[in-house]
C-alpha positions as CSV (number, residue, x, y, z in Angstrom):
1,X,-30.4,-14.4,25.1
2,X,-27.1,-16.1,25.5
3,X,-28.4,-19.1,28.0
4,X,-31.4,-19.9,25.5
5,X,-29.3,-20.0,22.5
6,X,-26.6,-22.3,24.1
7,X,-29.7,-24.3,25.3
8,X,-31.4,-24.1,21.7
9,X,-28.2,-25.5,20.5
10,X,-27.4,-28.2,22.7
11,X,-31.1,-29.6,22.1
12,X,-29.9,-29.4,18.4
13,X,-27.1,-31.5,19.0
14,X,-28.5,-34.4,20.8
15,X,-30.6,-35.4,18.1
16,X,-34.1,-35.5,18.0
17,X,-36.4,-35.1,21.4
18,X,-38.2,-39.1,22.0
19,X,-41.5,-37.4,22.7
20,X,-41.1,-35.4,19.3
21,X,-40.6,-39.0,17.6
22,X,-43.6,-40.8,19.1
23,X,-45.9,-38.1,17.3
24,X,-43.6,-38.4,14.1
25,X,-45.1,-40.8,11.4
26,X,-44.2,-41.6,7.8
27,X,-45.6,-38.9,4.8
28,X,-46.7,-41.5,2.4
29,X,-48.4,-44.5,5.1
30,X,-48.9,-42.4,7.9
31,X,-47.4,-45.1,9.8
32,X,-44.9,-44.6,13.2
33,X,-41.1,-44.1,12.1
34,X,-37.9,-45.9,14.8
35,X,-35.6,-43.1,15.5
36,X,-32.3,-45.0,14.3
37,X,-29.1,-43.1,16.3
38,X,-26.8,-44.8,14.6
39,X,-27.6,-43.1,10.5
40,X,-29.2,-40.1,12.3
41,X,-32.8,-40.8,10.2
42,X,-36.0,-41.7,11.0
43,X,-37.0,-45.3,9.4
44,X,-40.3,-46.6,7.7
45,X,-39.7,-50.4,8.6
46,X,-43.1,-51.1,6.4
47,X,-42.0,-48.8,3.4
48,X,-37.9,-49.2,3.7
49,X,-38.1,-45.6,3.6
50,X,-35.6,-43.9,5.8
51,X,-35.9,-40.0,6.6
52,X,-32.9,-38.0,7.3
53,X,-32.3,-35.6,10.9
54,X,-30.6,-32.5,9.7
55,X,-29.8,-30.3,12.6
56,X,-32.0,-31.9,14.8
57,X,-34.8,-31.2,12.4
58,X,-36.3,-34.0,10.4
59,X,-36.4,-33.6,6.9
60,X,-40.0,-35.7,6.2
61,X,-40.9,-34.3,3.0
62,X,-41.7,-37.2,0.1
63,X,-38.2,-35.9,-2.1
64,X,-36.5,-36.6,1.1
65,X,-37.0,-40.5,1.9
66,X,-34.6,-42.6,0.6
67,X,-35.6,-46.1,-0.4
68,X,-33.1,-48.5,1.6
69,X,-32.5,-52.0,0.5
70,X,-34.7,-55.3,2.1
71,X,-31.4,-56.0,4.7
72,X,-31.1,-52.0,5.4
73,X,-34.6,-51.9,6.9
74,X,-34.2,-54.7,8.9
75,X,-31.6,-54.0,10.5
76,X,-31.3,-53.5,14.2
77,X,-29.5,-50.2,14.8
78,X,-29.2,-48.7,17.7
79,X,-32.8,-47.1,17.7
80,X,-35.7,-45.9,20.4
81,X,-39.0,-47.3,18.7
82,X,-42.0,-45.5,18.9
83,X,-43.9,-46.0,21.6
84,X,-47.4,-46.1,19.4
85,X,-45.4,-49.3,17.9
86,X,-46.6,-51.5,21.3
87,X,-49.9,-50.6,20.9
C-alpha cells in the first residue's frame, strides 16, 4: 500500500502523463490543448483559453478556462504539443 501510494504521488508531481495530453482536447472547440510546463495549464492556442493542472489533474471544466491575452497565447513556453497537432 506504501510502494503504490509513493508511486501515485510521484506521478502526481511530475505533472501531467504526455499520453494523457494527446487524448486531452479543449471543452468548448473540441480542439487539441499544448501542455505548457512552464504555467502548469493546458493551452487552447485557437481559443486563448488556458486550463489549469491542479495536482496533476486537469481542471477542464468551462468555469475553469481562463481567457489569456493575444501575446499570452502565442507565446512559446516551454511546452510538449500534442501529437494529433502534426496531423
Amino acid at each position: 500500500m506504501v510502494r503504490g501510494s509513493r508511486a501515485a504521488l510521484s506521478s502526481v508531481q511530475s505533472g501531467l502523463d504526455k499520453a494523457l495530453s494527446d487524448f486531452l482536447v479543449c471543452p468548448f472547440s473540441k480542439h487539441p490543448l499544448r501542455l505548457c510546463k512552464e504555467t502548469h495549464s493546458l493551452i487552447n492556442d485557437e481559443l486563448g483559453v488556458s486550463y489549469p493542472i491542479v495536482d496533476g489533474i486537469p481542471c477542464l471544466f468551462p468555469k475553469d478556462g481562463k481567457l489569456l491575452k493575444d501575446k499570452d497565447a502565442s507565446k512559446p513556453c516551454d511546452s510538449v504539443s500534442s501529437s494529433r497537432e502534426s496531423t
